[in-house]
N, CA, C and O atoms as a GROMACS GRO file, in nm:
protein
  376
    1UNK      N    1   0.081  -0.119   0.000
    1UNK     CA    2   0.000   0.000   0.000
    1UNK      C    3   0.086   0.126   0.000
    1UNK      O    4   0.035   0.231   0.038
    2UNK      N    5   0.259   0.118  -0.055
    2UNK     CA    6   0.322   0.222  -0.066
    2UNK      C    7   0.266   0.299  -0.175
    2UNK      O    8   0.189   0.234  -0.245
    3UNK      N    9   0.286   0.446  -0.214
    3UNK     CA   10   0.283   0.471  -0.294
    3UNK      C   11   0.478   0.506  -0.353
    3UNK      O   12   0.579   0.482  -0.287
    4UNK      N   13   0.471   0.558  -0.469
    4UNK     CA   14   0.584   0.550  -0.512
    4UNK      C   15   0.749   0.604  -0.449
    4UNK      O   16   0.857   0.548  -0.468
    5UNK      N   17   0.718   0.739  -0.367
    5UNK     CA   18   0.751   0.810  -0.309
    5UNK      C   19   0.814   0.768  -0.200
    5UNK      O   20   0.906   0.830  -0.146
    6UNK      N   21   0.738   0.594  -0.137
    6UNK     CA   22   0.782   0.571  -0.013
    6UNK      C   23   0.709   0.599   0.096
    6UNK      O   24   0.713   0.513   0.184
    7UNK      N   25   0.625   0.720   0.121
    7UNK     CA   26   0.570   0.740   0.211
    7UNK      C   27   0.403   0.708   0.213
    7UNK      O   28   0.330   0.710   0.114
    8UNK      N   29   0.367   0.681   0.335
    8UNK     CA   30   0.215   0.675   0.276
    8UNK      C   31   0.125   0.768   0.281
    8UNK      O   32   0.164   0.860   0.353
    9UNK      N   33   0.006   0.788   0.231
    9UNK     CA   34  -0.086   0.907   0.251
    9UNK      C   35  -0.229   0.898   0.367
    9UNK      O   36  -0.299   0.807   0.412
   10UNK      N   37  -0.223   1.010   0.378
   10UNK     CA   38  -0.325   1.008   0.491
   10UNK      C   39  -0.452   0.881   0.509
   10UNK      O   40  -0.503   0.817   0.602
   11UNK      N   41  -0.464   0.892   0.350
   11UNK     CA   42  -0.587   0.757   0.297
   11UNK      C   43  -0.537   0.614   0.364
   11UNK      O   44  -0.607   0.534   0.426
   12UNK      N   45  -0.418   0.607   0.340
   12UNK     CA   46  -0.376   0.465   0.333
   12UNK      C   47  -0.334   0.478   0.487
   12UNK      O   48  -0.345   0.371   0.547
   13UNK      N   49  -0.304   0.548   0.537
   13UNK     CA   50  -0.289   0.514   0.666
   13UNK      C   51  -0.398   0.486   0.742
   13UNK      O   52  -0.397   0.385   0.812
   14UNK      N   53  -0.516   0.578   0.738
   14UNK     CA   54  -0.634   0.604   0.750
   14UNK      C   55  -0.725   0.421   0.730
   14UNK      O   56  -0.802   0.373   0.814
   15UNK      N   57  -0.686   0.363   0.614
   15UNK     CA   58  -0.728   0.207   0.539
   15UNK      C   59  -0.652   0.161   0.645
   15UNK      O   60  -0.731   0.133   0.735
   16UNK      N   61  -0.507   0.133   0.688
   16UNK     CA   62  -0.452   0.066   0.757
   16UNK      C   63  -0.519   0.059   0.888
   16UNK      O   64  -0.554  -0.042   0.949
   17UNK      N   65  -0.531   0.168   0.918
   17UNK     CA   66  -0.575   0.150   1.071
   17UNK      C   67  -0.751   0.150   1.123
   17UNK      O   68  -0.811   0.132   1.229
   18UNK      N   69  -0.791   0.182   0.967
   18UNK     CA   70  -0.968   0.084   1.041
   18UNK      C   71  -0.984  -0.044   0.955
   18UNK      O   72  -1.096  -0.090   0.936
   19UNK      N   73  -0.881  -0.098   0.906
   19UNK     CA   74  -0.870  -0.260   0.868
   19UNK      C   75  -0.778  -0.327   1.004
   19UNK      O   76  -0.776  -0.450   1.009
   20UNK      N   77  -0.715  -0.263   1.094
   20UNK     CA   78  -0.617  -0.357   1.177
   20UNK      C   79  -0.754  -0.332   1.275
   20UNK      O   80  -0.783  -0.449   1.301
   21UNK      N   81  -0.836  -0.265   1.332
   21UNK     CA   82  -0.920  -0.219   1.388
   21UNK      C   83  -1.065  -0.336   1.320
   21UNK      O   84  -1.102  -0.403   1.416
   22UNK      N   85  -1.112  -0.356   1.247
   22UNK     CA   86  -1.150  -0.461   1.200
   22UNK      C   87  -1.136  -0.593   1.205
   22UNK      O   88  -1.227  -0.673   1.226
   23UNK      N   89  -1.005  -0.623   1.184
   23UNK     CA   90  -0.930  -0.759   1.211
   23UNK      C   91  -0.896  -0.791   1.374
   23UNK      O   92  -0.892  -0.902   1.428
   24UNK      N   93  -0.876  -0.681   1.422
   24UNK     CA   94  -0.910  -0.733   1.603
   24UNK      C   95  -1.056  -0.771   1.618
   24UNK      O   96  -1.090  -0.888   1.641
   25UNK      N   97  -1.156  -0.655   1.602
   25UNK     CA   98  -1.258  -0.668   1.643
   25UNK      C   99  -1.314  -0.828   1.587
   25UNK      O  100  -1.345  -0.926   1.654
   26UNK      N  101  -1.312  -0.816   1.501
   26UNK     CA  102  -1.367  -0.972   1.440
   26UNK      C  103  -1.335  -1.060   1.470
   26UNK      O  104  -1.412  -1.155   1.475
   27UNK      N  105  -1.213  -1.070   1.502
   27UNK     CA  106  -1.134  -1.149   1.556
   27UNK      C  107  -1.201  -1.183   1.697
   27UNK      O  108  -1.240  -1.300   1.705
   28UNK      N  109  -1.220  -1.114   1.794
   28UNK     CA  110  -1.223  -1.114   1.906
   28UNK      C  111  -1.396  -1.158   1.917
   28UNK      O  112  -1.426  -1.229   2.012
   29UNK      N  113  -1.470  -1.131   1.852
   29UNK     CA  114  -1.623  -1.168   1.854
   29UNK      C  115  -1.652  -1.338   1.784
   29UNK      O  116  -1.754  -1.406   1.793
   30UNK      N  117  -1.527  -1.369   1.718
   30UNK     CA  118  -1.528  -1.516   1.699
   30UNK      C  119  -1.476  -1.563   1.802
   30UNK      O  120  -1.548  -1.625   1.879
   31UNK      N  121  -1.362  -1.548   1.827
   31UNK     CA  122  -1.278  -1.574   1.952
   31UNK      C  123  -1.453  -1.649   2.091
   31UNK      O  124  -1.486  -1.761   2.132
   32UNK      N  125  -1.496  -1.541   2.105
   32UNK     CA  126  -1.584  -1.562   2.224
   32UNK      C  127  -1.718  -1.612   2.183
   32UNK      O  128  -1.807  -1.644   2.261
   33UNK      N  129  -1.723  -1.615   2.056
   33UNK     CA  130  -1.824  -1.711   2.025
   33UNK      C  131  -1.759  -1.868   2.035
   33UNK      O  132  -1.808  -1.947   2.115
   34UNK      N  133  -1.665  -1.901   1.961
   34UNK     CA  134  -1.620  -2.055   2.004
   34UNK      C  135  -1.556  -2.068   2.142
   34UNK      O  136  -1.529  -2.186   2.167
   35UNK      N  137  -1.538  -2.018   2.198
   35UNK     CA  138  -1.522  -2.014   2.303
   35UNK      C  139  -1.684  -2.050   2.430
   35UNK      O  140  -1.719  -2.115   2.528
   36UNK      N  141  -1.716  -1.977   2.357
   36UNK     CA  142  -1.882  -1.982   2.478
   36UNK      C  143  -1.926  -2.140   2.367
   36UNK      O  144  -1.951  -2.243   2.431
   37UNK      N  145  -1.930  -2.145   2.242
   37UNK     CA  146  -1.969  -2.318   2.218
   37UNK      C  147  -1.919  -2.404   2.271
   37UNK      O  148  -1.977  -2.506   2.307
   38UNK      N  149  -1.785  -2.378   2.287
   38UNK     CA  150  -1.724  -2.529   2.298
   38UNK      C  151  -1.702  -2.531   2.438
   38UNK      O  152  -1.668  -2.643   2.475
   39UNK      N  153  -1.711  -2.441   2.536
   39UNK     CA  154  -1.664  -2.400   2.677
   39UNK      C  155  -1.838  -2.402   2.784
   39UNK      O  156  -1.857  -2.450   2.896
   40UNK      N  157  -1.963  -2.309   2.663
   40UNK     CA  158  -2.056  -2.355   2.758
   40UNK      C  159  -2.130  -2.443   2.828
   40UNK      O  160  -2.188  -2.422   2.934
   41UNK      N  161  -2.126  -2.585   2.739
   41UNK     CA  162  -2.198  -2.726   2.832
   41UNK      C  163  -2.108  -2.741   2.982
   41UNK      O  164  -2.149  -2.796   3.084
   42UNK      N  165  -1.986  -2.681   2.962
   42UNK     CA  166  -1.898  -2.714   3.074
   42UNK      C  167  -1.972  -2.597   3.203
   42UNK      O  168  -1.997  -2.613   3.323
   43UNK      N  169  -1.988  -2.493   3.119
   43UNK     CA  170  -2.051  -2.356   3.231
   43UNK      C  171  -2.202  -2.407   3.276
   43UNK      O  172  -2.241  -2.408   3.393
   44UNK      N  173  -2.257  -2.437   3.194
   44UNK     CA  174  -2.423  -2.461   3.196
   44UNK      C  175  -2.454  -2.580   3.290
   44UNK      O  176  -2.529  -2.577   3.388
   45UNK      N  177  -2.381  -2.691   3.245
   45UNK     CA  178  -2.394  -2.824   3.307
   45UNK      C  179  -2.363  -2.843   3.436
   45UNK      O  180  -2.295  -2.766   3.502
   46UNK      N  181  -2.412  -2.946   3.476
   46UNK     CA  182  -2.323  -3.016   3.630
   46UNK      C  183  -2.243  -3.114   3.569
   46UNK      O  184  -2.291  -3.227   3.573
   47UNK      N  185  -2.087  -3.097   3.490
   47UNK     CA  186  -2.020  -3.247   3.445
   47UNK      C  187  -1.923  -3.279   3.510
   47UNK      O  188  -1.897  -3.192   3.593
   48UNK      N  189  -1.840  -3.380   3.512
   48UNK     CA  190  -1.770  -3.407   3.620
   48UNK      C  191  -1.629  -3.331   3.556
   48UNK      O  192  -1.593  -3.310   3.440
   49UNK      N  193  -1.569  -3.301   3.688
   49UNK     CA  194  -1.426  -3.179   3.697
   49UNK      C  195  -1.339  -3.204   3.565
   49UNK      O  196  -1.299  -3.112   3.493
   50UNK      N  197  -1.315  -3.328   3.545
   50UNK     CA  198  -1.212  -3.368   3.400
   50UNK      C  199  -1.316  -3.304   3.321
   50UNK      O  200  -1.296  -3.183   3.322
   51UNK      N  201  -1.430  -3.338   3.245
   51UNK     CA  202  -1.499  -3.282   3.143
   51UNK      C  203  -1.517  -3.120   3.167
   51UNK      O  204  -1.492  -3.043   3.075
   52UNK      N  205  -1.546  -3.088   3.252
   52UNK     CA  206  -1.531  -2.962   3.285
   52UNK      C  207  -1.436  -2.863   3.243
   52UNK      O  208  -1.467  -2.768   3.172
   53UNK      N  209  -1.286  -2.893   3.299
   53UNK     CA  210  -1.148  -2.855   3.257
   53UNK      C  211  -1.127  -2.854   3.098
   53UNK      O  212  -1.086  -2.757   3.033
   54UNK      N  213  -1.162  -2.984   3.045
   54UNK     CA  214  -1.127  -3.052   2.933
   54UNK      C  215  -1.186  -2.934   2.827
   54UNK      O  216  -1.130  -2.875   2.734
   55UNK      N  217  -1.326  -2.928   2.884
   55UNK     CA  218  -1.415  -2.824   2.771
   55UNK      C  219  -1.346  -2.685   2.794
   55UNK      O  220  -1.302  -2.617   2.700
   56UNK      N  221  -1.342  -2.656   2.896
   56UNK     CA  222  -1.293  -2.493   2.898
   56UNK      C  223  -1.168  -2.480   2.856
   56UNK      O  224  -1.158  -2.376   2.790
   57UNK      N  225  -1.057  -2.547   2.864
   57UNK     CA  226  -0.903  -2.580   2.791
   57UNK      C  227  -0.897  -2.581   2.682
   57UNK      O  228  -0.804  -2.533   2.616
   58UNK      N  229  -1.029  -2.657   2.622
   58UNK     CA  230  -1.002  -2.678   2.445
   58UNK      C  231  -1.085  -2.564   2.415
   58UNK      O  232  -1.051  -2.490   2.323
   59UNK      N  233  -1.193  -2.540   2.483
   59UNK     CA  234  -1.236  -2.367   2.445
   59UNK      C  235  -1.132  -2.245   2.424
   59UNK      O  236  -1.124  -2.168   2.329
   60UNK      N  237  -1.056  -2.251   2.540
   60UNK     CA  238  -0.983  -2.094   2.518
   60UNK      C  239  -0.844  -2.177   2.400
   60UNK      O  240  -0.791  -2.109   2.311
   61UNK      N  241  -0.814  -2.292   2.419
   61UNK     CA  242  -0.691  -2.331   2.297
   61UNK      C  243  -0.742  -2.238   2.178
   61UNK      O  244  -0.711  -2.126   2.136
   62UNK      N  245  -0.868  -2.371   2.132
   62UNK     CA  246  -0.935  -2.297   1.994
   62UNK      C  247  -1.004  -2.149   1.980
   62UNK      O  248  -1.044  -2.100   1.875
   63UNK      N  249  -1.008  -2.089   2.111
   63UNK     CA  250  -1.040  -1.941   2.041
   63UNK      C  251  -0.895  -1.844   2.012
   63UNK      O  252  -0.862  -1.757   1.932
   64UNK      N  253  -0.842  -1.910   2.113
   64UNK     CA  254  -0.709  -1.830   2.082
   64UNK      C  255  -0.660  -1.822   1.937
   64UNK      O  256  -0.654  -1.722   1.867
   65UNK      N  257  -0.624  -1.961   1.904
   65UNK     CA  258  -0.572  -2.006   1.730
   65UNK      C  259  -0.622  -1.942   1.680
   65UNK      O  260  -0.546  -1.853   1.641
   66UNK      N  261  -0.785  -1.919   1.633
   66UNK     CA  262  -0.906  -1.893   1.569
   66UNK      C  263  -0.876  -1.734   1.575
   66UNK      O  264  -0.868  -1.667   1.472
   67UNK      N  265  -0.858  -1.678   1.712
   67UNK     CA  266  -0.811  -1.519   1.691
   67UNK      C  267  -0.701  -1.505   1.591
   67UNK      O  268  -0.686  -1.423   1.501
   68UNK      N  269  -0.656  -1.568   1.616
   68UNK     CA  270  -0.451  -1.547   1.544
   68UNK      C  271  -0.471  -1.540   1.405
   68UNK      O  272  -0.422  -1.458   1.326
   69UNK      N  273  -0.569  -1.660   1.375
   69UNK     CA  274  -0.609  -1.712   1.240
   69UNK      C  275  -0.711  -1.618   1.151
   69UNK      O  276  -0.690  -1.596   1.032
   70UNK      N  277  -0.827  -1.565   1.224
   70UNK     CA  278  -0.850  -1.440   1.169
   70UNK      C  279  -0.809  -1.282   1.147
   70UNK      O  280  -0.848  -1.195   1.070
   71UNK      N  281  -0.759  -1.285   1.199
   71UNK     CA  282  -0.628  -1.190   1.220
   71UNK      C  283  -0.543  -1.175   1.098
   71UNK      O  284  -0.558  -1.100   1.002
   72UNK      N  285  -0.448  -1.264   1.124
   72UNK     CA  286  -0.399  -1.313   1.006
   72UNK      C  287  -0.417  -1.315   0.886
   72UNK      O  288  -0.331  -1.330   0.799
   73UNK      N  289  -0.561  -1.296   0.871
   73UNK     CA  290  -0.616  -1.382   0.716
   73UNK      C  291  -0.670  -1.220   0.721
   73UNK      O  292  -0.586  -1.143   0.673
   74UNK      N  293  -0.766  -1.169   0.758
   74UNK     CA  294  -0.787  -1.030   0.695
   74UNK      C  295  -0.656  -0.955   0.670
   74UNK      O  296  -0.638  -0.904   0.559
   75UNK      N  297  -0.576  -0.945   0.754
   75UNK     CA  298  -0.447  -0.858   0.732
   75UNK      C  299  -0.392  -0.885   0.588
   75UNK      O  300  -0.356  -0.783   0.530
   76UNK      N  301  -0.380  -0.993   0.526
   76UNK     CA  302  -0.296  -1.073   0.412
   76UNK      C  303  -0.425  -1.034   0.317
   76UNK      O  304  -0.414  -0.965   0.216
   77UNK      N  305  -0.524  -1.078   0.356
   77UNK     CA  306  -0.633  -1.034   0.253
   77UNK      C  307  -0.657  -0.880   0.202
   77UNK      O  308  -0.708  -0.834   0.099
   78UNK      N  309  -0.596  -0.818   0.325
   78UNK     CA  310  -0.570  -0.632   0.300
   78UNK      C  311  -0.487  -0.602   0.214
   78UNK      O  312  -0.526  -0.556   0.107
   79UNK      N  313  -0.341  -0.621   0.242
   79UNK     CA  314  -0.219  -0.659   0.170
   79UNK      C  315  -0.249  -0.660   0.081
   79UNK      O  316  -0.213  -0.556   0.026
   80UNK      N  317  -0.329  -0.754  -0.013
   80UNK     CA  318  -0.295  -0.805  -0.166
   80UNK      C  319  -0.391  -0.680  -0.213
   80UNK      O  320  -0.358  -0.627  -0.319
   81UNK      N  321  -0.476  -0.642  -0.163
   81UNK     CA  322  -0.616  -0.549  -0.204
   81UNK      C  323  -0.670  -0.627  -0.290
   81UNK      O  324  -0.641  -0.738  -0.336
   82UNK      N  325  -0.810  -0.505  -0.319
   82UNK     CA  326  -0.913  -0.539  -0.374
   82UNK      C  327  -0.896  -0.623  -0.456
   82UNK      O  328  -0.789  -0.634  -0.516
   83UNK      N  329  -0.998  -0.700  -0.477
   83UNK     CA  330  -1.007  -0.832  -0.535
   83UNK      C  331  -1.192  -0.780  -0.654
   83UNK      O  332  -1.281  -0.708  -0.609
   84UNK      N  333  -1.191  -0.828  -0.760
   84UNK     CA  334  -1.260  -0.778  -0.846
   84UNK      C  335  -1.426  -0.849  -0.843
   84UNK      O  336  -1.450  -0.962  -0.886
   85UNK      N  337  -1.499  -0.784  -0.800
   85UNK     CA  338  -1.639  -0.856  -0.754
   85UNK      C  339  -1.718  -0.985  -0.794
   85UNK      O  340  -1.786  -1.069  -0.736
   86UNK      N  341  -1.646  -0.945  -1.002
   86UNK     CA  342  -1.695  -1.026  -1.052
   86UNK      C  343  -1.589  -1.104  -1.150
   86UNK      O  344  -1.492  -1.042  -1.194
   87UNK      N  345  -1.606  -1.216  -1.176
   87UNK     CA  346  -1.521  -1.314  -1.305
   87UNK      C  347  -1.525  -1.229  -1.452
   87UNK      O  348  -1.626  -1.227  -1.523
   88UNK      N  349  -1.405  -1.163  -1.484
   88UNK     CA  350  -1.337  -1.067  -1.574
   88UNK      C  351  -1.371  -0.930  -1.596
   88UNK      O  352  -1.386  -0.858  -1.695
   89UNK      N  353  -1.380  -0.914  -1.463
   89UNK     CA  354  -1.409  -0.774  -1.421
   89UNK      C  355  -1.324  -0.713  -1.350
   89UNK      O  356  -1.270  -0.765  -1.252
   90UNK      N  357  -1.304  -0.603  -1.386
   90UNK     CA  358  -1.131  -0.477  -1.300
   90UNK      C  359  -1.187  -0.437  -1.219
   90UNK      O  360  -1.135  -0.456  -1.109
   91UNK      N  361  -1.340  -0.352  -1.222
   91UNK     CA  362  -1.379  -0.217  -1.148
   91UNK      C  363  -1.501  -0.306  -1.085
   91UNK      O  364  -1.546  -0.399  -1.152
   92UNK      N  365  -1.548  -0.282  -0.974
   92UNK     CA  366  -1.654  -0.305  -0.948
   92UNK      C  367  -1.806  -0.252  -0.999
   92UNK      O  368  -1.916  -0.307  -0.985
   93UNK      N  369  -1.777  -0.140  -1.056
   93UNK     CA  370  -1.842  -0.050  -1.094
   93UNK      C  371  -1.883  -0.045  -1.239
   93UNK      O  372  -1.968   0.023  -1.297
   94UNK      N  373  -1.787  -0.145  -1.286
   94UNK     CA  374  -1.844  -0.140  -1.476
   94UNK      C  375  -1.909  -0.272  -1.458
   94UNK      O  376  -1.967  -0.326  -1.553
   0.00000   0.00000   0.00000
């Protein structure tokens, strides 16, 4: 997202920082959604202490990854930019 010059412009800084602002947030609302699936029978239930542990352990494992992983993937998906809406189409707009 350089422009030629090297430096960037207000725009692109401006793109940078409500796409990293995006990629947390999203991040973080999946994060606690698999987290509350795979973690709530353990909250909700009466199960015994191993199942208990077991669910809330593999809950916060997989939300954690799942953060990293969305994260990750919008950022790289920013990077390359826009991508063309339609099959042999440049502009979205023609």
């Amino acid at each position: 997202m350089e422009n030629s010059g090297g430096r960037r412009t207000q725009a692109e800084r401006d793109a940078i920082t409500v796409e990293t602002g995006y990629a947390l947030c999203s991040a973080a609302v999946l994060a606690a959604l698999v987290f509350g699936a795979v973690s709530g029978p353990a909250l909700l239930f009466d199960l015994p202490a191993g199942a208990e542990d077991l669910l809330v352990m593999a809950g916060c494992g997989l939300a954690v990854i799942l953060f990293f992983v969305r994260v990750v993937s919008v950022l790289v998906r920013f990077q390359r930019g826009p991508q063309p809406s339609q099959p042999g189409r440049t502009n979205p707009d023609s």
